[in-house]
C-alpha positions as CSV (number, residue, x, y, z in Angstrom):
1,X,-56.7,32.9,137.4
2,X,-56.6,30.6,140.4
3,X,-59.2,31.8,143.0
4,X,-61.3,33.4,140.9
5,X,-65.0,32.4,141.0
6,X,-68.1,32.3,138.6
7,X,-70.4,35.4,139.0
8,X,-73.4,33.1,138.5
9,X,-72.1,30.6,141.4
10,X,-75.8,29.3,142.3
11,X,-78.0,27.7,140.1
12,X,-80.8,30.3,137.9
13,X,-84.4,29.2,137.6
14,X,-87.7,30.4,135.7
15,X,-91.1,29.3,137.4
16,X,-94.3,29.1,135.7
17,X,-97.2,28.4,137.6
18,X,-100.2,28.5,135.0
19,X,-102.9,25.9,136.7
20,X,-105.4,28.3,138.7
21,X,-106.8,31.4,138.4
22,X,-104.2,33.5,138.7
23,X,-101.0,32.4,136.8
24,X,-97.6,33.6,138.4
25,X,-94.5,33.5,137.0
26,X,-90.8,33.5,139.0
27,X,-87.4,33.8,138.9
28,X,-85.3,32.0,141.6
29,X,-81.6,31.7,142.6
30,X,-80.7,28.2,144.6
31,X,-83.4,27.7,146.7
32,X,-84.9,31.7,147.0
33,X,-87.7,33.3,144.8
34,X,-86.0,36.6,143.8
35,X,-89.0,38.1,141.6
36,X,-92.6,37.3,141.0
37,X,-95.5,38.8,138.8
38,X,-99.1,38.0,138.5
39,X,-101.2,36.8,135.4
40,X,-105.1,37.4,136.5
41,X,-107.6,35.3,134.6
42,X,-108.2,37.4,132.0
43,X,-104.5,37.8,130.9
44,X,-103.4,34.5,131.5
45,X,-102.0,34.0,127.8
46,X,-99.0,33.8,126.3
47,X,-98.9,37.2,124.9
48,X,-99.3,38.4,128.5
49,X,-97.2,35.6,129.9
50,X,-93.7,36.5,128.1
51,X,-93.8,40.5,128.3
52,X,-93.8,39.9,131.9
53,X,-91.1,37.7,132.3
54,X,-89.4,39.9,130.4
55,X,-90.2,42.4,133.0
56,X,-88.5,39.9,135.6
57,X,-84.9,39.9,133.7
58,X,-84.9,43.3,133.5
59,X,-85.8,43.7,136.9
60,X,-83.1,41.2,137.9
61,X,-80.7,42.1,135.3
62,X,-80.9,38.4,133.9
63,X,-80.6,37.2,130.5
64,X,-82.3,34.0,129.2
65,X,-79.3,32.3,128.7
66,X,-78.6,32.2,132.5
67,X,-81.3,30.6,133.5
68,X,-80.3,26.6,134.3
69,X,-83.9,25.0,134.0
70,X,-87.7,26.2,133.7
71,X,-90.6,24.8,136.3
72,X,-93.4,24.7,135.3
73,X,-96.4,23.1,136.8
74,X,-98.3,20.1,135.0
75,X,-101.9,20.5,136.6
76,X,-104.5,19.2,136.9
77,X,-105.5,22.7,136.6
78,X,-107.4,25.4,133.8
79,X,-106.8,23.6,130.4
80,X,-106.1,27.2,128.9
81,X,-103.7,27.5,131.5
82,X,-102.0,24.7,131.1
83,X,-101.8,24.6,127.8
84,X,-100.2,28.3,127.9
85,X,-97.6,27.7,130.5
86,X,-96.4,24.2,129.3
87,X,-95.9,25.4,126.0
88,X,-94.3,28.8,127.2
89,X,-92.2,26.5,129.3
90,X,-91.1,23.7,126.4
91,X,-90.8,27.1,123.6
92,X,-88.7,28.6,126.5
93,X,-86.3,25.6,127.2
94,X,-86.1,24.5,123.4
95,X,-84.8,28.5,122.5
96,X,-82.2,28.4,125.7
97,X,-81.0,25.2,126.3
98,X,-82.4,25.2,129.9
99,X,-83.7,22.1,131.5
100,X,-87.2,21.5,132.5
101,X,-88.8,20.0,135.4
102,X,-92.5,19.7,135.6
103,X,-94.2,19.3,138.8
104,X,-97.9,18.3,139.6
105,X,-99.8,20.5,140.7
106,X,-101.4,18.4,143.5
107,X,-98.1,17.6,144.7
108,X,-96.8,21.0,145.4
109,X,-100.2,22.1,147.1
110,X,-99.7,19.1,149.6
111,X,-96.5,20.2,150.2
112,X,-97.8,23.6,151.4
113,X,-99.7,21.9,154.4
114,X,-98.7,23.1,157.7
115,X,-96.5,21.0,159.6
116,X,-99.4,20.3,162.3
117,X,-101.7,18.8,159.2
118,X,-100.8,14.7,159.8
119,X,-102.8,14.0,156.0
120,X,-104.3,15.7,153.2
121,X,-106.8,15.6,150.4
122,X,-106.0,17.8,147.4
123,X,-109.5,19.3,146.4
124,X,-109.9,20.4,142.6
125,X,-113.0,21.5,140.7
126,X,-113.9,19.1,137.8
127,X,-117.3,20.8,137.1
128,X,-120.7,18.6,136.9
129,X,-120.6,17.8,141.1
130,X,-117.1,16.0,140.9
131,X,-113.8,16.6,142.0
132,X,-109.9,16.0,140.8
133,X,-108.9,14.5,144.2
134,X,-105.3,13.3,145.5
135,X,-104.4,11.8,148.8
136,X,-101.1,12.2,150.9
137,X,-99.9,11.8,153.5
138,X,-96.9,13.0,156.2
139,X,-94.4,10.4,157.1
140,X,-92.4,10.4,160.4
141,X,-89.6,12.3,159.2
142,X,-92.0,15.1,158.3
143,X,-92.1,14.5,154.4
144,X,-94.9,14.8,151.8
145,X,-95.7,11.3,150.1
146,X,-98.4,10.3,148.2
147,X,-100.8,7.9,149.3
148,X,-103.3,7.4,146.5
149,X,-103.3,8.3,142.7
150,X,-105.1,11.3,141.3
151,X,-109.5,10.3,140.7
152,X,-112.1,12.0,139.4
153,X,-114.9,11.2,141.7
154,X,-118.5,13.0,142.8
155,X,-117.6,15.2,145.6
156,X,-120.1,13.7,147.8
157,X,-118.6,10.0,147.1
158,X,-115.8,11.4,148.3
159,X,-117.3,13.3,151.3
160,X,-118.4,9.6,152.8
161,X,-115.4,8.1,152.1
162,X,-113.0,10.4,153.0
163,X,-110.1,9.7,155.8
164,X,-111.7,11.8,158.6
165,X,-107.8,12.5,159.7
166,X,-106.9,14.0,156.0
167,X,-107.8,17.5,156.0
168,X,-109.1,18.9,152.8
169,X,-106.8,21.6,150.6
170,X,-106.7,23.0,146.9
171,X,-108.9,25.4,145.0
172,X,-111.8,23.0,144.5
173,X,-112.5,24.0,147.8
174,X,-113.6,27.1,146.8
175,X,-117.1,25.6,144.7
176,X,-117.6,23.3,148.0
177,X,-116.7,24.7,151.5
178,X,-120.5,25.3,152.4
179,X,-120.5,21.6,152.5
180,X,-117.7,21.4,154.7
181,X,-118.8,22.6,158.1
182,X,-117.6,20.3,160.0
183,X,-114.6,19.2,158.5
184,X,-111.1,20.7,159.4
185,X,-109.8,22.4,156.2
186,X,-106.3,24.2,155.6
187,X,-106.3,27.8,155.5
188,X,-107.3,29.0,151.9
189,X,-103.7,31.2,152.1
190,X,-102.4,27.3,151.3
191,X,-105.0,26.0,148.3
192,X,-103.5,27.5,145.5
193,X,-99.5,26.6,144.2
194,X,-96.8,28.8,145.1
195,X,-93.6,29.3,142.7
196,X,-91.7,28.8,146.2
197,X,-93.3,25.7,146.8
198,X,-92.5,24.6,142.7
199,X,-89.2,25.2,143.3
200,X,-88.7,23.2,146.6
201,X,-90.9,20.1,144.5
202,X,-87.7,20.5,141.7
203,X,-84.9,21.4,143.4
204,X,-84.1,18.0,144.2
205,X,-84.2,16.9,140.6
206,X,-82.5,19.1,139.2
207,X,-79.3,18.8,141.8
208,X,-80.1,14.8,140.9
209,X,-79.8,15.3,137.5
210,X,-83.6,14.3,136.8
211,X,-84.9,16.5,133.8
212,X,-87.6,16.1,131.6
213,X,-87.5,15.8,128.1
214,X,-89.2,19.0,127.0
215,X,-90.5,17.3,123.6
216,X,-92.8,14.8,125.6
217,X,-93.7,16.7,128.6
218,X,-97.6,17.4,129.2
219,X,-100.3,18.7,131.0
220,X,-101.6,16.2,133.6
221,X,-105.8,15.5,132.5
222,X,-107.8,12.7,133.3
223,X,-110.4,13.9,131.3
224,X,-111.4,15.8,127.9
225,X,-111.9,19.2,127.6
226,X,-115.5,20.7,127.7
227,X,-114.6,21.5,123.9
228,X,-113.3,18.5,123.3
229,X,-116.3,16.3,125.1
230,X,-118.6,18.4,122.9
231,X,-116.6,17.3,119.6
232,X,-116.4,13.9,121.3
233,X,-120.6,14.0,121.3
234,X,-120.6,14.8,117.6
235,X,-119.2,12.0,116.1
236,X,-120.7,8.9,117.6
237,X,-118.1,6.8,115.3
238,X,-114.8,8.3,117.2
239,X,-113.3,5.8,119.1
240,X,-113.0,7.9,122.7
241,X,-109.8,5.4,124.3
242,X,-107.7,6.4,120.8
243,X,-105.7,9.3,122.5
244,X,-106.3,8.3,126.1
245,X,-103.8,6.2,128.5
246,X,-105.3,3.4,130.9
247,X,-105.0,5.7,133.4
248,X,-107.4,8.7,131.7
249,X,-104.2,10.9,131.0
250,X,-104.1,12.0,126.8
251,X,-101.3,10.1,125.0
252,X,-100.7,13.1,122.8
253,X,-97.4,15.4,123.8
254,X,-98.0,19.0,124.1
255,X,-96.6,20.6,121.3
């Protein structure tokens, strides 16, 4: 009938945000978070994961079939984590027929720098005295751009080196603060990912078009696992750049 309009006129999304300590997961309509639940570290699994998204639809009075794409973010982060939402994400997009968009994690904690804040260093914790760290930057029209790739490097290498006008940000600042006295930091409301913040990274993509193929999509690592160093320390003979990019990041899709 001429006039008539859709019900679901605005674009659905499910947000997964697995990286930290606490996993959250979302539901958003155009460019508002309409529902959000909290995973604490202890039931940040799968089995916890889907019963409460479940909770969301019901909530919302959603099916899985409306929802248009899946965020989810990539890390670096908690390989369980990771591991739990990227797969929840791909299992949830394969059984749908939603798109998925993964955003880095260091990119959407950047983004969540207050306006004031001219540059910043995304902090994470990569255990042994060193640090995931990613630089960026604000340009004159106010956006977010990144002005180095993601390093692992000892967080006092860093410390000397830093740009003094980047302010620190991101939950590696939690294990190092003490050693920040005199550095400006942002407000710890800001270090950790925000589904909000996920969906402002992929809104843009998905109104572009720009999906990524669920099948190849993985967690962002530039190093091993602790398991997987240990197994790595076991067999002398195993060739350690077999499953590993030039760039650190494992070759092998998430599946």
């Amino acid at each position: 009938m001429a006039g008539t309009q859709s019900v679901k006129s605005e674009p659905r999304f499910l947000i997964i945000e697995t990286s930290g300590r606490l996993g959250q997961v979302a539901l958003a309509q155009a460019n508002r978070v309409c529902a959000l639940c909290r995973l604490d570290e202890a039931r940040r699994h799968a089995r916890d994961l889907v019963p409460l998204a479940a909770e969301l639809f019901a909530e919302r009075k959603w099916t899985p079939a409306e929802i248009d794409a899946v965020i989810v973010s990539l890390g670096p982060g908690s390989y369980t984590g990771l591991r739990v939402g990227i797969i929840s994400a791909k299992t949830f997009a394969f059984a749908t027929g939603a798109k998925l968009i993964g955003v880095p994690t260091f990119s959407a904690i950047a983004m969540q720098a207050p306006p004031e804040v001219p540059a910043v260093d995304v902090i994470g914790d990569a255990q042994q005295e060193k640090i995931y760290v990613q630089s960026f930057r604000r340009s004159p029209a106010g956006i977010i751009e990144t002005s180095s790739p993601l390093a692992i490097v000892p967080f006092f290498h860093w410390l000397a080196k830093r740009d003094v006008n980047a302010w620190p940000i991101g939950p590696g600042l939690r294990n190092h603060l003490s050693k920040l006295a005199d550095v400006p930091c942002v407000h710890s409301d800001f270090w950790d990912p925000q589904p909000a913040t996920l969906l402002r990274a992929a809104l843009s993509r998905f109104q572009a078009g720009d999906w990524d193929d669920s099948f190849t999509v993985g967690p962002i690592y530039l190093r091993p696992s602790s398991a997987e160093e240990k197994w790595t320390t076991k067999r002398p003979d195993r060739d350690e750049t077999s499953d590993h990019d030039p760039q650190g990041r494992r070759n092998r899709p998430l599946s």
